[in-house]
C-alpha positions in Angstrom: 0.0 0.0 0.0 1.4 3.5 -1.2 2.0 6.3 1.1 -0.5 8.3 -0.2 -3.3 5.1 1.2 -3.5 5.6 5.0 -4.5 2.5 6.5 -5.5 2.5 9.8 -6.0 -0.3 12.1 -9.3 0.0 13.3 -9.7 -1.5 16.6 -12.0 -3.6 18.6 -15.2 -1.8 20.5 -15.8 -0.7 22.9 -13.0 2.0 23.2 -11.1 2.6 26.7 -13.5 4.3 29.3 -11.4 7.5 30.3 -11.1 8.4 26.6 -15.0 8.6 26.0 -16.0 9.8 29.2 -14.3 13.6 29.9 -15.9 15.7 31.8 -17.1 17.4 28.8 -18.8 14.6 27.1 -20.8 13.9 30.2 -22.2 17.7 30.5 -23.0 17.9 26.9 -24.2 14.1 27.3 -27.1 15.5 29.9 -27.9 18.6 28.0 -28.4 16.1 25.1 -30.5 13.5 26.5 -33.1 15.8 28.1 -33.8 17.5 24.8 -34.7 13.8 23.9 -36.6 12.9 26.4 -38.3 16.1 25.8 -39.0 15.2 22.1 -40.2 11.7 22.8 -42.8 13.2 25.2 -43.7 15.6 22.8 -43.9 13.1 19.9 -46.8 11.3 21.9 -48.7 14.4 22.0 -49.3 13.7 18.5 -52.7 11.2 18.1 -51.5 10.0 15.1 -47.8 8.7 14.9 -48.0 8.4 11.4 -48.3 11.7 10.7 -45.0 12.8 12.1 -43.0 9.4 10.7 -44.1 10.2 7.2 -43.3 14.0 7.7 -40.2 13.4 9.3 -38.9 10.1 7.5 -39.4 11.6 3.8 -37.6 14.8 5.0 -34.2 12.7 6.5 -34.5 10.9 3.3 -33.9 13.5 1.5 -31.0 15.0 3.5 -29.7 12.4 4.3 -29.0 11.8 0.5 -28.5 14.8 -0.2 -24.9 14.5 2.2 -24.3 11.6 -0.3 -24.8 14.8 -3.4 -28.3 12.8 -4.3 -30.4 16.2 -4.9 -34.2 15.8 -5.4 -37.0 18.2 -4.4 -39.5 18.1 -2.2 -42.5 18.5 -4.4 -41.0 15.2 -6.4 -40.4 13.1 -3.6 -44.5 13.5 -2.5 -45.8 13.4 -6.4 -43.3 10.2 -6.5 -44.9 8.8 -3.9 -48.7 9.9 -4.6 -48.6 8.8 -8.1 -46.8 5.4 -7.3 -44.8 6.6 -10.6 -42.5 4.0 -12.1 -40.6 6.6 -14.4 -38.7 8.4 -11.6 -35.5 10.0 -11.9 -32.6 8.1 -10.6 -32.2 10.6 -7.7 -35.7 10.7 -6.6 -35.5 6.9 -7.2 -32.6 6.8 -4.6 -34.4 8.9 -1.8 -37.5 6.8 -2.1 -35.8 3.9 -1.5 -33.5 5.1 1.9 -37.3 5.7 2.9 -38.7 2.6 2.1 -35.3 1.3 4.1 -35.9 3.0 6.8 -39.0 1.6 7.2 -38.1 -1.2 6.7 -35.4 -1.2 9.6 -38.0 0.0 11.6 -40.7 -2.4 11.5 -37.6 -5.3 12.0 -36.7 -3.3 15.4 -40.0 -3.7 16.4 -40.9 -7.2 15.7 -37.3 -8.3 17.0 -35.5 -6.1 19.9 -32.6 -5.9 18.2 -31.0 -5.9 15.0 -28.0 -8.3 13.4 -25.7 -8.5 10.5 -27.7 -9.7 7.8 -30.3 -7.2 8.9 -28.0 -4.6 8.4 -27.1 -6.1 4.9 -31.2 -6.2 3.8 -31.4 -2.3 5.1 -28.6 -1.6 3.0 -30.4 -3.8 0.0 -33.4 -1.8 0.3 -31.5 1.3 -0.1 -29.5 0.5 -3.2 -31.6 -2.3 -4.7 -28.6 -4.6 -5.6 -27.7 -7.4 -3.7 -23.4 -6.8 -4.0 -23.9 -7.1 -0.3 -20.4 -6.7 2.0 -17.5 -5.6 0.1 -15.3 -8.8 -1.3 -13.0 -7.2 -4.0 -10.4 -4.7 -2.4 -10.0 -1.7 -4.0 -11.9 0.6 -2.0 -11.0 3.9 -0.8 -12.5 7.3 0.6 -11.1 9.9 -1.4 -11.2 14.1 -0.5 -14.1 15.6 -2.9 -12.5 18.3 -4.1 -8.8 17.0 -4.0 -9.1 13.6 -4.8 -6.4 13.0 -2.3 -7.1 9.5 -0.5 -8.1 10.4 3.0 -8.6 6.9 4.0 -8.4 3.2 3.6 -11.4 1.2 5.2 -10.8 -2.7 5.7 -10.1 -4.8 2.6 -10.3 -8.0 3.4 -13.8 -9.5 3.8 -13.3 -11.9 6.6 -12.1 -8.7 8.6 -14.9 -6.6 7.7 -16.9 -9.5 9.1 -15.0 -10.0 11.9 -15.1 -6.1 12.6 -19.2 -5.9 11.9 -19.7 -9.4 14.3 -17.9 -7.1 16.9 -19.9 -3.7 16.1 -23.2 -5.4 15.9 -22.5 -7.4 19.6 -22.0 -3.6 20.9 -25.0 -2.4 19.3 -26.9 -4.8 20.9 -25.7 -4.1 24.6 -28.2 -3.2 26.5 -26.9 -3.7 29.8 -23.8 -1.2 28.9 -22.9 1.3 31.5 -21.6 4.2 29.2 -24.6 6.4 28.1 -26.4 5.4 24.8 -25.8 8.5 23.5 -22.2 8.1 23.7 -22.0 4.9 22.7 -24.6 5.9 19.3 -21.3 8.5 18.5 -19.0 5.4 18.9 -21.1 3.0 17.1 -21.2 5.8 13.9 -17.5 6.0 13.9 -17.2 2.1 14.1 -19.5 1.8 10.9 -18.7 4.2 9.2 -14.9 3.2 9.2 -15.9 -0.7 8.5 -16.9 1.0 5.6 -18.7 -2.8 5.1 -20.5 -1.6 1.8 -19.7 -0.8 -2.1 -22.0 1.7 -1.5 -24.9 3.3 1.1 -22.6 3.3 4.4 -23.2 6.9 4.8 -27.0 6.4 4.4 -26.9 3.0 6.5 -24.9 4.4 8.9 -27.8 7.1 9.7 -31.1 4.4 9.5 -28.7 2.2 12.2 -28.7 5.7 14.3 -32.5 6.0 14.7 -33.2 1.9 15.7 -30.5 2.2 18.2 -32.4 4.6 19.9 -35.8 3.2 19.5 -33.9 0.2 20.8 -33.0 1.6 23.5 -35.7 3.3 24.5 -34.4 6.7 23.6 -37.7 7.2 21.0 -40.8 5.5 20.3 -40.9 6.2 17.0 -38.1 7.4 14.1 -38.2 10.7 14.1 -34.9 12.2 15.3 -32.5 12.2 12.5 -28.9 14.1 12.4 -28.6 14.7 8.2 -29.9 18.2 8.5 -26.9 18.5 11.1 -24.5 16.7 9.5 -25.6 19.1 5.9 -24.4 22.1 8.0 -21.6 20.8 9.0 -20.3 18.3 6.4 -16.6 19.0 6.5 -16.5 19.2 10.0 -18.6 15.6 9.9 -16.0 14.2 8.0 -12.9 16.1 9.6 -13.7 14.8 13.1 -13.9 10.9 11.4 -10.9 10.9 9.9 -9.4 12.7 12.4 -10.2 10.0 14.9 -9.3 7.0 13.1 -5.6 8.7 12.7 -5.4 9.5 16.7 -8.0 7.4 18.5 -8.7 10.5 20.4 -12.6 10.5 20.9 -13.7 13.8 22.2 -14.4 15.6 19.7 -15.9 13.4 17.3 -18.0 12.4 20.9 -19.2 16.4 21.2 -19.9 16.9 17.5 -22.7 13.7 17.5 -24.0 15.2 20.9 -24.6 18.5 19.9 -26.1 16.9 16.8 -28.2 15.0 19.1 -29.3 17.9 20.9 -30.0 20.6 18.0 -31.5 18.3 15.9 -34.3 17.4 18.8 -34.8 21.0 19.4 -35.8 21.8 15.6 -38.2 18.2 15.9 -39.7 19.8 19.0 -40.3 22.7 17.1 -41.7 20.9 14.1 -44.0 18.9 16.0 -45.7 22.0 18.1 -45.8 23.9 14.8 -47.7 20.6 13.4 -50.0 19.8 16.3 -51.0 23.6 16.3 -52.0 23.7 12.2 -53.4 20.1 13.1 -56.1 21.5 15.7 -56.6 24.7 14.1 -57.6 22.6 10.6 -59.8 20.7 12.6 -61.4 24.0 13.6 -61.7 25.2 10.4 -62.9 22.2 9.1 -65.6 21.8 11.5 -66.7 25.3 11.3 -66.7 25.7 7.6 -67.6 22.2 6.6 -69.3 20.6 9.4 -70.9 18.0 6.7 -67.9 16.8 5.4 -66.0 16.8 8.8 -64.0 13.5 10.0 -61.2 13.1 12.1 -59.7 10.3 10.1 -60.2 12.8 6.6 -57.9 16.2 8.6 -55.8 13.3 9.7 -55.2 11.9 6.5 -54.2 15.6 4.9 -51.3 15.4 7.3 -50.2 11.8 6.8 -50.3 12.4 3.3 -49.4 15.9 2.6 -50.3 15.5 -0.7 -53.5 13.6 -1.3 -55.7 12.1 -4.0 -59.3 10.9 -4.3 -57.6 7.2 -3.8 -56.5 7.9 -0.4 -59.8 9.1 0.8 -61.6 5.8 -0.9 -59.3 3.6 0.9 -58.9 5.6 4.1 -62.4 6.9 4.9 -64.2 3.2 2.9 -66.6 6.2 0.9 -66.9 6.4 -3.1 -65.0 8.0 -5.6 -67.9 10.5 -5.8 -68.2 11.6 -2.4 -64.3 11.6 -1.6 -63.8 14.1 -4.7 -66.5 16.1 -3.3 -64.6 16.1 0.4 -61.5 17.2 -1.6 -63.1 19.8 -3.8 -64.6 21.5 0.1 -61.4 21.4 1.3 -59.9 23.1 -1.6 -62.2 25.9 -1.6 -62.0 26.4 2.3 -58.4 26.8 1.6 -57.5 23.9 3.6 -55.9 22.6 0.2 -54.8 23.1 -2.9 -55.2 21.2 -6.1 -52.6 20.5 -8.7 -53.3 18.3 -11.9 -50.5 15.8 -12.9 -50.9 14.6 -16.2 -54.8 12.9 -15.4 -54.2 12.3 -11.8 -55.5 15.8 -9.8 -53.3 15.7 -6.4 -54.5 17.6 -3.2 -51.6 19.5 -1.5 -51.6 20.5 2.4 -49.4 23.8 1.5 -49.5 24.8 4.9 -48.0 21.9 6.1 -45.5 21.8 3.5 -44.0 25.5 4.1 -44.0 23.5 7.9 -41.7 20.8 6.8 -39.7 22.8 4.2 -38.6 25.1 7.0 -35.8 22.7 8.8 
């Protein structure tokens, strides 16, 4: 291996005690974990969950590609997904999928309690749609953007990658661990993320592995807390501190950056949720004040879930006719609760309100 390949020797987890626990890490460790336990209460606030995981999930998917330079809007991502479209573009394509993985992650947490390798490889299947699976030809290294200097050399062999993800998953796993789970999430993201197991989609793994941990720990109900909008502001620190730390083992900082992650990005999901709850009820009020014929709970609920809607939804959701739901949908446009916008022969019903909501973190 040239000089211009570092290679260095990642080791075993979990890392020595006194090098993850200053007296730093611990007070931002607090700060950060009652921020969460602030959000989770919040979350339940909400009477229907799904609302905030479809808000919330479609949003990290797209930032969280977007760290990976996969760009797609907003408005394509919810016509994508309204339309059931088959002809997407390759980008929207890709953002679709990390959300159908990280659904998919979630509903394994749930049913199992924990999560193990070959879970980890059908996440990452989901999210690329190819079945290359752990890396087997060496070859692979992490290169600087703008440079193209090689900043780092992940594992090459494949028995050592799985030797080295047999080790990180038995860590993830711990439940009886003594450090703090938020700590340990920061040392579990470095550990990945420098197994470096896949061709592709470690980045986007990585952050779907973040959210089950803490749903399996207890941390959150529900995935809702995601870092990409974090990690978008601050990519070159991101990837700064990572390097950094595989050259010197020296965990603080990369410790403090994933903490402050942790708490910032709760604080803007507190925020989201009380600005959702609040348009929630006051639709409701409108609803039942201007339309008091039409008015369900399960039809405002609905506009939130799906933020853009179509006379579909409404069949299936609310069991009425096609009739009848177009005629809920045509109220609510001209209450200004919605707005219509026709797609080729397919007329979608967008919560715009909702939108600016979601648009604005």
């Amino acid at each position: 291996m040239g000089q211009n390949t570092p290679r260095f020797k990642l080791n075993y987890l979990p890392p020595p005690r006194e090098k993850v626990e200053t007296i730093d890490i611990l007070r931002q460790t607090n700060k950060s974990t009652a921020v969460l336990a602030e959000l989770k209460g919040i979350a339940m606030t909400i009477p229907n969950q799904s609302m905030l995981i479809n808000a919330v999930v479609l949003q990290e998917a797209k930032d969280s590609s977007e760290i990976e330079n996969i760009i797609t809007t907003q408005d394509d991502l919810y016509k994508a997904l309204a339309l059931n479209k088959s002809t997407l573009s390759p980008q929207t394509k890709e953002v679709v999928n990390y959300r159908k993985a990280s659904f998919y992650g979630y509903e394994l947490a749930k049913k199992q309690g924990f999560i193990n390798v070959n879970d980890i490889i059908s996440i990452q299947q989901e999210l690329v749609n190819n079945t290359a699976g752990i890396r087997s030809t060496p070859g692979t290294v992490l290169k600087n953007d703008k440079t193209g200097e090689i900043v780092y050399t992940p594992p090459q062999d494949k028995a050592e990658i799985l030797d080295l993800l047999t080790n990180f998953i038995n860590h993830y796993n711990q439940t009886d661990n003594e450090l703090s789970p938020l700590i340990n999430l920061a040392i579990l993201h470095f550990q990945f993320e420098s197994i470096h197991p896949f061709y592709d989609g470690n980045g986007r793994t990585g952050r779907i592995l973040n959210i089950l941990y803490l749903i399996l720990n207890g941390l959150l109900d529900v995935p809702i807390l995601y870092l990409s909008s974090y990690i978008i502001k601050n990519k070159s620190e991101y990837y700064r501190l990572l390097n950094r730390t595989n050259q010197d083992g020296m965990w603080e900082n990369w410790i403090m950056f994933m903490l402050r992650a942790i708490e910032e990005t709760s604080k803007d999901t507190i925020s989201r949720i009380i600005n959702i709850k609040d348009l929630l009820d006051k639709t409701i009020i409108k609803v039942k004040n201007e339309s008091p014929k039409i008015y369900r709970k399960e039809l405002v609920e609905l506009l939130f879930e799906q933020p853009y809607s179509k006379i579909d939804f409404v069949v299936n959701r609310l069991g009425v006719e096609r009739k009848a739901a177009s005629r809920y949908l045509k109220e609510l446009e001209k209450t200004g609760v919605l707005e219509s916008q026709k797609v080729g022969r397919e007329t979608l019903y967008i919560n715009k309100k909702l939108i600016e909501i979601l648009k604005n973190y």
